[in-house]
C-alpha positions in Angstrom: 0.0 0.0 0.0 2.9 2.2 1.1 4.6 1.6 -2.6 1.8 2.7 -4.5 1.2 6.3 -3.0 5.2 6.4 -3.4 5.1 5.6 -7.0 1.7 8.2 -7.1 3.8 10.6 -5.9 6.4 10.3 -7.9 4.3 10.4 -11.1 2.9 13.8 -9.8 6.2 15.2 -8.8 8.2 14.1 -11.8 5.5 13.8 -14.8 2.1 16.5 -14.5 3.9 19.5 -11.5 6.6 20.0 -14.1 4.1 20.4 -17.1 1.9 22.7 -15.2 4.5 25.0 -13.0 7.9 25.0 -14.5 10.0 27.5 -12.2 10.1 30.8 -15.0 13.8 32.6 -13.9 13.1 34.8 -11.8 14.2 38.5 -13.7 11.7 36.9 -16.5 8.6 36.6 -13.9 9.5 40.4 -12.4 9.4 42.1 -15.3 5.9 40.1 -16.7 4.3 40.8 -13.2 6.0 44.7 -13.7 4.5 45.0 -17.7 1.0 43.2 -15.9 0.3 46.2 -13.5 0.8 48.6 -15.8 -1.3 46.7 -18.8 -4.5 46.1 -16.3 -5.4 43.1 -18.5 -7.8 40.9 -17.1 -5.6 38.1 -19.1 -2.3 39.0 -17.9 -3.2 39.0 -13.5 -1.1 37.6 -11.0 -3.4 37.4 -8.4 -5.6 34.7 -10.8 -2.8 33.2 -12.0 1.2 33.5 -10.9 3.0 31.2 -13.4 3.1 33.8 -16.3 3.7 31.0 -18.5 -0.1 30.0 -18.0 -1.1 33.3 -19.4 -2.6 34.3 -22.8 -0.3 35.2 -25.4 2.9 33.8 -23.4 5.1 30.7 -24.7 7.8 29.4 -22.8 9.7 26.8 -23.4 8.7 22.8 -22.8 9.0 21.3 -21.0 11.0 23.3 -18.6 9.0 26.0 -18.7 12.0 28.4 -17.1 12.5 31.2 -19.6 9.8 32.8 -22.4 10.2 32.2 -25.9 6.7 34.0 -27.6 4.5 36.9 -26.6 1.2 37.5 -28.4 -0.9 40.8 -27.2 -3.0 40.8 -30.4 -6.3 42.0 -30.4 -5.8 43.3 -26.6 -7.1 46.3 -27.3 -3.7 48.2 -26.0 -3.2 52.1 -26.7 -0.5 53.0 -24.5 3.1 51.8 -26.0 5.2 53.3 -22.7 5.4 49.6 -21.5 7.5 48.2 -24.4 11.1 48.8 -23.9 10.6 46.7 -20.5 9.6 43.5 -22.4 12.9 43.7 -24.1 14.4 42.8 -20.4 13.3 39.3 -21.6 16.3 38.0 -23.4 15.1 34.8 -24.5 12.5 36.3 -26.7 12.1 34.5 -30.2 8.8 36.4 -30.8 7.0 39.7 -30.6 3.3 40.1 -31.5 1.6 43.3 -30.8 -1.0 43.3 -33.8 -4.5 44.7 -33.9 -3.9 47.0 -31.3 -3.8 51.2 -31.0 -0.6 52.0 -30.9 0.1 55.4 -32.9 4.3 54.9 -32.2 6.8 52.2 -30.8 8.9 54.0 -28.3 12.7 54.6 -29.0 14.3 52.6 -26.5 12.1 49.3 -27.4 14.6 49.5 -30.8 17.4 49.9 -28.9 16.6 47.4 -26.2 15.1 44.7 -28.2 17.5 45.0 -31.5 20.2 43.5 -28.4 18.4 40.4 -28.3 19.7 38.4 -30.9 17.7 35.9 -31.1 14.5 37.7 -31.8 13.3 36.1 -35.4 9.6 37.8 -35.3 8.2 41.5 -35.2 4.7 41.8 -35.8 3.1 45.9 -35.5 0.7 45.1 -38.3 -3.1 46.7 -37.7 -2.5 49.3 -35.7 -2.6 53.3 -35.7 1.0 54.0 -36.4 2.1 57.0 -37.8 5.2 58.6 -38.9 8.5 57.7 -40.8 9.5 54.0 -40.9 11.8 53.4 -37.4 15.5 52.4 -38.5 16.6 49.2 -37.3 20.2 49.4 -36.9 20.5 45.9 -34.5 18.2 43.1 -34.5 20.9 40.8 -36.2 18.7 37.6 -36.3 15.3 38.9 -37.3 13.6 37.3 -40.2 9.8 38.6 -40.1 9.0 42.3 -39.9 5.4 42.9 -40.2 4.3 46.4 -39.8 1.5 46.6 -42.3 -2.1 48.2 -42.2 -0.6 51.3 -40.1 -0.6 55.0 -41.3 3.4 54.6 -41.9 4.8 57.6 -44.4 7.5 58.9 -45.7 10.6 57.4 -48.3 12.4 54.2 -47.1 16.2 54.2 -47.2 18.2 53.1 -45.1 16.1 52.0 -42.1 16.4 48.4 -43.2 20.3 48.4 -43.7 21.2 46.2 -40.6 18.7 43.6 -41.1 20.9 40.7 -42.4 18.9 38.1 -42.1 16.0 39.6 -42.9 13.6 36.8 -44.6 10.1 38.0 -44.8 9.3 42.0 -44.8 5.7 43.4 -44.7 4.9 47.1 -45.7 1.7 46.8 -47.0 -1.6 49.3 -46.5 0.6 52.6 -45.0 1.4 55.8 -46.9 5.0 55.3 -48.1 5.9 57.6 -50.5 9.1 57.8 -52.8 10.8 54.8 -55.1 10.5 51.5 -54.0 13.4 50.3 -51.3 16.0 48.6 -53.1 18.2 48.6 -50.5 16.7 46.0 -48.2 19.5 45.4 -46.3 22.3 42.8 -46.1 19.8 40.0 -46.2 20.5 38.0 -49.3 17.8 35.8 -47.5 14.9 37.3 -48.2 11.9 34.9 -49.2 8.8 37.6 -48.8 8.2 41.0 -49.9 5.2 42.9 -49.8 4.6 46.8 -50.0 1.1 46.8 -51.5 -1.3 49.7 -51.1 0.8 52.2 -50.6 2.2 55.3 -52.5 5.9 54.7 -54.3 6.3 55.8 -57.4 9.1 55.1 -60.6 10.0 52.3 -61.6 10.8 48.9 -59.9 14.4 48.8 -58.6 15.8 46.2 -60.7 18.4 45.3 -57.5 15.4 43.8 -55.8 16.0 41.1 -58.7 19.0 39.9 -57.0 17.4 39.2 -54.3 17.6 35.3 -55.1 15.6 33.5 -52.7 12.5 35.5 -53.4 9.0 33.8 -53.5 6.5 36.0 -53.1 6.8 40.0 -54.3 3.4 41.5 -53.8 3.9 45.6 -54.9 0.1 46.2 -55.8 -1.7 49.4 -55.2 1.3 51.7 -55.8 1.6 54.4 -58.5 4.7 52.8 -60.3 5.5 53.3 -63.7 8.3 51.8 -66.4 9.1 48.4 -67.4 8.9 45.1 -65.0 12.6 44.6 -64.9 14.9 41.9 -66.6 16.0 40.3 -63.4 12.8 38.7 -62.4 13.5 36.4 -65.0 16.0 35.1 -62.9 14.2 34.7 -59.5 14.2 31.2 -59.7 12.6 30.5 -56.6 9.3 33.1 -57.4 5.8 31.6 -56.6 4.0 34.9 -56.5 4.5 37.9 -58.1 1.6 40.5 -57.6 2.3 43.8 -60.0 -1.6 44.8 -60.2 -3.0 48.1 -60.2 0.2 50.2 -60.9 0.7 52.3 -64.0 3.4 49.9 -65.7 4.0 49.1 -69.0 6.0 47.7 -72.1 6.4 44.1 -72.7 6.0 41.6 -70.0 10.1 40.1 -70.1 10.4 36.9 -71.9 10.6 34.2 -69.9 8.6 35.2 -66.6 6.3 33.1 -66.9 8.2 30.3 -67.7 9.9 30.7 -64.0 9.3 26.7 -63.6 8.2 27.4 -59.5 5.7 30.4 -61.2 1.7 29.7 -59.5 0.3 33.5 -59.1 1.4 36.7 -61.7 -0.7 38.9 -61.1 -0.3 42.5 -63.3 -4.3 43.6 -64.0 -5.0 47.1 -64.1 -2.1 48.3 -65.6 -1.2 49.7 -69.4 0.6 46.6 -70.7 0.1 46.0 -74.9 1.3 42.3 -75.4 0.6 39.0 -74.4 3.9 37.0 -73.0 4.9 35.4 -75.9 6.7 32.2 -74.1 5.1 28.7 -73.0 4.0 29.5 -69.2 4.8 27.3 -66.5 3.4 24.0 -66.0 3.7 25.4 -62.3 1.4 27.7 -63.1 -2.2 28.7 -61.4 -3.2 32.1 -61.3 -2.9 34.9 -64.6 -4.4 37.6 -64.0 -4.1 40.4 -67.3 -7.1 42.0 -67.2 -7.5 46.1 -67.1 -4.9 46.7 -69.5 -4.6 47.9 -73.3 -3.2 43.9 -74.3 -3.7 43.3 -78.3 -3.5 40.5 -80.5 -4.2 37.1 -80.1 -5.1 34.8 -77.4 -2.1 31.9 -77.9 -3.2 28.5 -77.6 -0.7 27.5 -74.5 -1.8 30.3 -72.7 -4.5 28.1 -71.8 -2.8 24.9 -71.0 -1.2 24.9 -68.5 -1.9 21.1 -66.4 -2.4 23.1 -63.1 -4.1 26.1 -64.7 -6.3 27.1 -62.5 -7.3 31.2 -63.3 -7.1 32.8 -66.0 -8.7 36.5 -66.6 -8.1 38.5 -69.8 -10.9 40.5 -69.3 -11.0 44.4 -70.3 -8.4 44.1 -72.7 -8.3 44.6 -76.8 -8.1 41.2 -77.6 -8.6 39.9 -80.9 -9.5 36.6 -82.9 -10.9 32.9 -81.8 -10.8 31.7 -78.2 -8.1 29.1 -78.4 -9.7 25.3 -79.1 -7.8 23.6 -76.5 -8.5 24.6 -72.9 -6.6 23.1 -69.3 -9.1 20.7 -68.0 -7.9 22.0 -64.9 -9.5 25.5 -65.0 -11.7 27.0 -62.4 -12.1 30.2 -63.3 -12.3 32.4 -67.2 -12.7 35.3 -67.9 -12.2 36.7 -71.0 -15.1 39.4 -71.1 -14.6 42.9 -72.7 -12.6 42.4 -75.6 -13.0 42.1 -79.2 -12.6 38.2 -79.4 -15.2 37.3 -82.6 -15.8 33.5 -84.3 -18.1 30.8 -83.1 -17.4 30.0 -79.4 -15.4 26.6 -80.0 -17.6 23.6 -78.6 -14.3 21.3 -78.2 -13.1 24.2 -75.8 -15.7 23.3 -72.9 -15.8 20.0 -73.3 -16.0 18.3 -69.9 -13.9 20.1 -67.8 -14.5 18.8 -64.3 -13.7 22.2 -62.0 -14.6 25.1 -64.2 -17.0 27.4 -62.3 -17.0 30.5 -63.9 -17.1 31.1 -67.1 -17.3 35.1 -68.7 -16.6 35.6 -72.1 -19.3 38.8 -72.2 -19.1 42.2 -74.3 -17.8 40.5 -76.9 -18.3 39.9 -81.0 -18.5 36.1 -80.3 -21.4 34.9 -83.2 -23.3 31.3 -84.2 -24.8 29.4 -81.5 -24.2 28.6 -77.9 -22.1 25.4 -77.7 -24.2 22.4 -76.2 -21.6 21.3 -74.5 -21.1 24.0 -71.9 -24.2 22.0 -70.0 -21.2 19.2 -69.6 -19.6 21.6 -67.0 -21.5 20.0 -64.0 -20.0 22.5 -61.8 -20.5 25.9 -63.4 -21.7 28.4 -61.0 -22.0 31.3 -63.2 -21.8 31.6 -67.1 -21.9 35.2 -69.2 -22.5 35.3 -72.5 -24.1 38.7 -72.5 -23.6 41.3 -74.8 -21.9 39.5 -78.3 -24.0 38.0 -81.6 -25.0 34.9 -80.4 -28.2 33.6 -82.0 -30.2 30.1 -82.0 -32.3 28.7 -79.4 -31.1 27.9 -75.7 -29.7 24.7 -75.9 -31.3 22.0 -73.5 -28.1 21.0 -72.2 -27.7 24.2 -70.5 -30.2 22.6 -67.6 -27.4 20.4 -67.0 -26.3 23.0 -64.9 -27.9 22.5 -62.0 -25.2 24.1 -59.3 -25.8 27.5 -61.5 -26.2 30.6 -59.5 -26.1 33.5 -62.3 -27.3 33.1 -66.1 -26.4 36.5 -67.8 -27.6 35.8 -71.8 -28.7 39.0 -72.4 -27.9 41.4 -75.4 -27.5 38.7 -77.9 -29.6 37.5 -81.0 -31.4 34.2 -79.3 -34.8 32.9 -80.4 -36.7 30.1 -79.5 -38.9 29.6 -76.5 -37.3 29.3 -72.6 -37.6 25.6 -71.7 -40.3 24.3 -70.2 -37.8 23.2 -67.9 -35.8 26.3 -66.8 -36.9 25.1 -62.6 -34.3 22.6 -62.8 -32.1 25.3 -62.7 -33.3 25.6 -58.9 -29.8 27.1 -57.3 -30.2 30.5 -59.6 -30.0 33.6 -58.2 -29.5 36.2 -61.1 -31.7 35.0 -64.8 -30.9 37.9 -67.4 -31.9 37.1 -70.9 -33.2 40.3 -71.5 -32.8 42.1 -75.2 -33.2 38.9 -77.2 -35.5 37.5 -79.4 -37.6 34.8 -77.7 -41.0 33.8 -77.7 -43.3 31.7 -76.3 -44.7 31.9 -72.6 -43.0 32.4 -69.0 -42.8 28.6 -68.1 -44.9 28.1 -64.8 -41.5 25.8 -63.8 -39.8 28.9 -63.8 -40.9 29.7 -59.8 -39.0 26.5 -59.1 -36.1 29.2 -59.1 -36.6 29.3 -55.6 -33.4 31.8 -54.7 -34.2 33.8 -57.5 -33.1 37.5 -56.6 -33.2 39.5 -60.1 -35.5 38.3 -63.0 -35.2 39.9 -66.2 -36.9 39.0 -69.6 -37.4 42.4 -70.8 -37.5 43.5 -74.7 -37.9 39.8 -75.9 -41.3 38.8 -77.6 -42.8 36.5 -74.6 -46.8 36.2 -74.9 -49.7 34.8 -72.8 -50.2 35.6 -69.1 -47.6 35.8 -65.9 -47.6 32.6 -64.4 -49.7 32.6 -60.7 -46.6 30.3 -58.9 -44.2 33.6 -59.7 -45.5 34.9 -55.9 -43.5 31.6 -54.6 -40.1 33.3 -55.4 -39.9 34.4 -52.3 -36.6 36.0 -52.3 -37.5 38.2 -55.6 -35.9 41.7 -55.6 -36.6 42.6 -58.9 -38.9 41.6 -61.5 -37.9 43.1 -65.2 -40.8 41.8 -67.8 -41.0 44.9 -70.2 -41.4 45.4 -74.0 -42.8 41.9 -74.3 -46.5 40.7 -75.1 -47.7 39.4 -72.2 -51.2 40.1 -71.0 -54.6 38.8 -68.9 -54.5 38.8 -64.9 -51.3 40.1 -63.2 -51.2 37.5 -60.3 -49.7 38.0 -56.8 -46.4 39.2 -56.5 -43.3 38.0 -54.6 -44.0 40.4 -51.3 -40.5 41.0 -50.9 -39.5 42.6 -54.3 -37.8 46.2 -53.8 -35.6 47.1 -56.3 -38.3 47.2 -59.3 -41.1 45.6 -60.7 -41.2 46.3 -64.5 -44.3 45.2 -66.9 -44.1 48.5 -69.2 -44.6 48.1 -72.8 -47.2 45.0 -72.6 -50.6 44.2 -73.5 -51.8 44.3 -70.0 -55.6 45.9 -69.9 -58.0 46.9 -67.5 -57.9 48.4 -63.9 -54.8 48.1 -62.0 -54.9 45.1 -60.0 -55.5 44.8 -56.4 -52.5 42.1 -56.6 -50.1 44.8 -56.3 -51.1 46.2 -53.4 -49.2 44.1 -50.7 -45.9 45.6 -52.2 -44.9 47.9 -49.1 -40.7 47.0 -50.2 -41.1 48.1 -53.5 -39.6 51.4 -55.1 -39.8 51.1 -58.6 -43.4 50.8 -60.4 -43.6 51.0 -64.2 -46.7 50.4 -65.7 -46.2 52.8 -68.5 -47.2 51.7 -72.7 -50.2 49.3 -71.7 -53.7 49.9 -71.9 -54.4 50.1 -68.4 -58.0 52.0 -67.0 -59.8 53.5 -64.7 -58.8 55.4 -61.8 -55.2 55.3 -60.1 -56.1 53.1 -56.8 -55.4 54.6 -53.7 -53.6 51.6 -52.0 -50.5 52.8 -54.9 -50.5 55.5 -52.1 -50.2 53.3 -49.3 -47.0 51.4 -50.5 -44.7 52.9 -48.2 -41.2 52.6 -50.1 -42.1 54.1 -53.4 -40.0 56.9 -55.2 -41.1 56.2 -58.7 -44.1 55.5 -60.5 -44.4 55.5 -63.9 -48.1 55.1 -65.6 -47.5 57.1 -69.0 -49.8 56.4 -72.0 -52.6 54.3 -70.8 -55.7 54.9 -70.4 -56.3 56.1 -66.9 -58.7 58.9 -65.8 -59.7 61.2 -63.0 -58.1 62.5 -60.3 -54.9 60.8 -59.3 -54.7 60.4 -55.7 -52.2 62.9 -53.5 -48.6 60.8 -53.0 -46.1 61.8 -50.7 -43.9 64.5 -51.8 -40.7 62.3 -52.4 -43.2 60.0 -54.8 -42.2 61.1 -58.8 -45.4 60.2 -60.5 -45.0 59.9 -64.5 -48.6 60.1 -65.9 -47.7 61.4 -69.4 -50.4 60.1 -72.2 -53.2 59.8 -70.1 -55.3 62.6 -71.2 -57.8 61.9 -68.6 -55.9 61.5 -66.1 -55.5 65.1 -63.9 -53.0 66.1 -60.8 -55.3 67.7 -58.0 -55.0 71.5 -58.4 -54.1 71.6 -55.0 -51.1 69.1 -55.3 -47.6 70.4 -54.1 -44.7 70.1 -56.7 -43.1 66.8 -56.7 -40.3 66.9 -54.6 -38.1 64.5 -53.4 -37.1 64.0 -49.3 -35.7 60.9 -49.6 -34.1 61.7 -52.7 -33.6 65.4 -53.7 -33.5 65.2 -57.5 -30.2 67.3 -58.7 -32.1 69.6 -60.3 -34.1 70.9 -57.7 -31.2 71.0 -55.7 -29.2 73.4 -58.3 -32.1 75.5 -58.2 -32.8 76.1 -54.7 -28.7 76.5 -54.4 -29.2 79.4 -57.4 -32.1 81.4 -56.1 -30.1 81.4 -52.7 -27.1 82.7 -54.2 -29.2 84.7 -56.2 -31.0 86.7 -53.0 -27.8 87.1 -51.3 -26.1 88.8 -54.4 -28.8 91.1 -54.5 -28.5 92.2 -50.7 -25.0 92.5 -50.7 -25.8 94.9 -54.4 -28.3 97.0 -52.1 -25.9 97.8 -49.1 -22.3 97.6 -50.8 -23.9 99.0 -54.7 -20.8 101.8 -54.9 -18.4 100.1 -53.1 -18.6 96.4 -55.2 -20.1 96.4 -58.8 -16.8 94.2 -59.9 -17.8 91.4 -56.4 -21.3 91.2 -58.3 -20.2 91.1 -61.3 -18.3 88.1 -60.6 -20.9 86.3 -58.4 -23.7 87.1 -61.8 -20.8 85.1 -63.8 -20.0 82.4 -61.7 -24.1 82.0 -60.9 -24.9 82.0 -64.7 -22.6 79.2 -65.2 -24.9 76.6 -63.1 -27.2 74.0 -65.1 -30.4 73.7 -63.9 -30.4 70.1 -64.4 -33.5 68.0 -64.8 -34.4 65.6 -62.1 -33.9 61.7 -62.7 -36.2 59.8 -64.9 -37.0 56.1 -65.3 -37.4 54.4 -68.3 -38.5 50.7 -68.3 -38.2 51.1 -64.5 -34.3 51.8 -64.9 -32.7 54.8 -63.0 -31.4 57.4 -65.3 -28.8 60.4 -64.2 -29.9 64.2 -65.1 -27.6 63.6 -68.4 -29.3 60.8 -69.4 -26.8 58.0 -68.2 -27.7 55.0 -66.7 
């Protein structure tokens, strides 16, 4: 009995006490208890908890637990920076994390203190409110992670970063730097990771960063550079990700770039380069993002076949020619949209590919018929062919698709009727075949669309009647059936619909219906070009979200009823129809029209000039001859109008 509490013991003494209360050396435990009272952090409290170790953020060292390897105070909420010089007392430090706090500066003496420890690998200041020039780091001989990103950092960069030999991983991004773009990044010929997005260096790219061999990863997005991407990335062997987007660069992209064999993201949209690269990418590769530029020519075939392709987005460029007929099965994501890419879309280029869920080839000349075989693309979660020549009927295979979310089609030449089947599509969101040519009825299927949040079939040639189940799409925001056919009973509409509910241009007859009357969301009405009658019914008045109703040319009369003042009522071609004499101008509360605004701004400049003309008359005939120039050069702008229930700007753009 004796022997087993002894060998309990022992297994307490020797096995858990050391795990849970390691003896921390003693200068270590003063100085957290000392950086505790003055932090007041309900984490870090001696009185709950002694062994410092055992606090939030702290890392010592296993299993001895006797000196501190890691702090972490992110996200503590800490303002006050006067209490960092004493946590460089702590000369076993590996690691310093003081992100997503409210720091505004780092106290001098923390660089000189800490940059002694030379075994610090980590600095992390990132999300906070620091401001002011980057801090030089003249010490810290065996740091390899400086992270002071998403601060309020300004001014050039130098030679603050001089001393940092071994310096592997350096983080810049979101502050306000200004000037070129370092080059001299110290003595580190180490350096894997550098990043300086989103901030304000101008010139061109320092070419000496090429020589930087061990690079993987230069992100220098968001800046305002301009010139040529140097020769010497072609020889950063070791690159993985190279990030060049919205800059001002141009010229060619350097032969060979993209053949960097470790290549998987470049990254260069939004910039003002002409060519294509003109070598084989990568097998390596994942990621090419070209879009936003001025790119010509041709889309070369092994542009797009690369075995671990993954991205590819051309889009907004000047493009030319055929989409290439081979495509990398591997391909999530295409986006070729915006250009000036013309021929039939090739039906051997979308044959089963397996992970492709995007596809964009919209605003383009792109003619014939829309490939069958794009329905063999079981994962496709959003296809747009909008806006090219496209003509034929909607190929069956397209309800295939049945992990489809958006269907833009619009803006093409397509006839034919919708299929009957259009509910299998039941994951849809966003159905736009607007501006075609199709006929037939609204299949009653299509309220099997149960996520549907934007419907548009406008300026097609649909007939018969709205089907009754289209109140079941519950999630309906906007409803676009214009400039088609369609007539008979408008059934009960989707309650929640808000944005606009369209049916201009129709064959719709008699009194409005009581159907629309539970549409208290809604803010858009356009019943304009039917042959609506009667009276306007007051529950129109009642639907509290409305800023625009348009009921031009039908064949209303009487008095229309009084709306609220930020109501625009178009009643335009109803010659029966009459405003109470009594009725205000139309003015808007919500949404104060331009025009009025411009107007009510003149007549108040207008009443002050002439005040000032009475009292100062002698003394400041060239003052009002200036204010009677600058007031003359004001346009009285007309307020907004809708047409086919689509906002329009005083100029007339959408």
């Amino acid at each position: 009995m004796r022997s087993s509490i002894y060998g309990i013991s022992f297994f307490f003494l020797f096995c858990i006490f050391p795990l849970v209360s390691g003896q921390l050396a003693s200068k270590q435990s003063n100085t957290m208890i000392t950086v505790s009272h003055q932090l007041a952090n309900s984490s870090w409290n001696v009185e709950k908890e002694q062994n410092p170790c055992l606090w939030e953020g702290v890392t010592c060292n296993a299993p001895h637990n006797d000196s501190i390897l890691s702090l972490s105070l992110s996200g503590f909420g800490l303002s006050n920076s006067s209490f960092l010089p004493l946590l460089c007392q702590i000369n076993s430090l590996q690691s310093l994390d003081f992100s997503s706090n409210l720091f505004n500066s780092i106290p001098v003496e923390f660089f000189n203190s800490c940059g002694e420890i030379d075994g610090l690998k980590s600095l992390n200041f990132s999300k906070n409110m620091l401001v002011g020039s980057l801090p030089t780091f003249q010490k810290f001989v065996g740091l390899e992670s400086l992270d002071l990103s998403f601060n309020s950092l300004n001014g050039s960069i130098d030679s603050q970063l001089n001393g940092l030999s071994a310096l592997k991983s350096l983080n810049l991004s979101f502050n306000h730097f200004t000037g070129s773009v370092p080059s001299r990044l110290g003595k580190s010929r180490v350096l894997e990771q550098l990043e300086l997005s989103m901030n304000r260096f101008t010139g061109e790219i320092a070419s000496e960063i090429g020589e930087h061999g061990n690079l993987i990863k230069i992100d220098l997005s968001g800046n305002h550079l301009n010139g040529i991407i140097p020769e010497s990335f072609v020889n950063l062997t070791k690159l993985e990700t190279l990030i060049l987007s919205s800059n001002q660069l141009h010229g060619a992209i350097p032969a060979g770039l993209l053949g960097i064999t470790t290549l998987q993201r470049f990254s260069a949209n939004q910039n003002n380069f002409v060519d294509l690269p003109s070598t084989n990418p990568s097998m390596s590769l994942k990621i090419l993002n070209l879009s936003y530029n001025k790119i010509t020519g041709r889309i070369l075939p092994q542009l797009l076949l690369g075995s671990n392709l993954q991205t590819v987005d051309l889009s907004y460029n000047m493009l030319t020619g055929p989409i290439p007929v081979t495509i990398s099965s591997s391909l999530v994501r295409l986006r070729l949209g915006s250009n000036y890419l013309s021929g039939p879309i090739p039906s051997t280029s979308f044959v089963s590919l397996p992970s492709l869920t995007y596809l964009e080839l919209d605003n383009n000349s792109f003619t014939g018929t829309i490939p069958p075989q794009i329905g063999s693309n079981r994962k496709l979660a959003l296809l747009n062919l909008a806006q090219n020549k496209l003509n034929g009927t909607l190929p069956d295979e397209l309800l295939n698709l049945t992990q489809l979310e958006v269907l833009k089609l619009q803006l093409n030449k397509l006839s034919g009727e919708i299929p009957n089947q259009i509910g299998r599509l039941n994951m849809l969101s966003v159905l736009n075949i607007s501006w075609n040519s199709l006929n037939g009825i609204i299949p009653p299927s299509i309220s099997n669309c149960g996520k549907l949040i934007s419907l548009n079939l406008q300026n097609n040639g649909l007939t018969g009647l709205i089907p009754d189940a289209i109140g079941n799409l519950k999630f309906l925001l906007e409803l676009q059936l214009g400039e088609n056919k369609l007539h008979g009973r408008i059934p009960d509409m989707p309650q929640k619909l808000q944005i606009s509910l369209n049916l201009s241009f129709n064959n719709f007859d008699g009194p409005i219906p009581t159907t629309l009357s539970g549409l208290n969301d809604l803010e858009v009405l356009d019943l304009s070009n039917n042959r609506f009658s009667g009276t306007v019914p007051d529950f129109l008045v009642r639907l509290s979200s409305l800023s625009q109703l348009v009921l031009s040319n039908n064949q209303l009369f009487g008095d229309l009823p009084q709306f609220k003042p930020h109501v625009s009522v178009d009643i335009n071609g109803n010659p029966q129809l009459h405003r109470p004499k009594d009725s205000p101008p139309v003015l808007s509360k919500k949404r104060k029209p331009v025009g009025v605004t411009i107007v009510i701004t003149f007549a108040a400049a207008v009443l002050v000039v002439e005040v000032v003309a009475i009292v100062f008359l002698l003394i400041s005939r060239r003052l009002s001859k200036v204010n009677e120039e600058q007031l003359q050069s004001l346009e009285v702008l007309s307020p907004p109008r809708v047409i086919q229930a689509n906002m329009l700007t005083a100029n007339g753009g959408p």
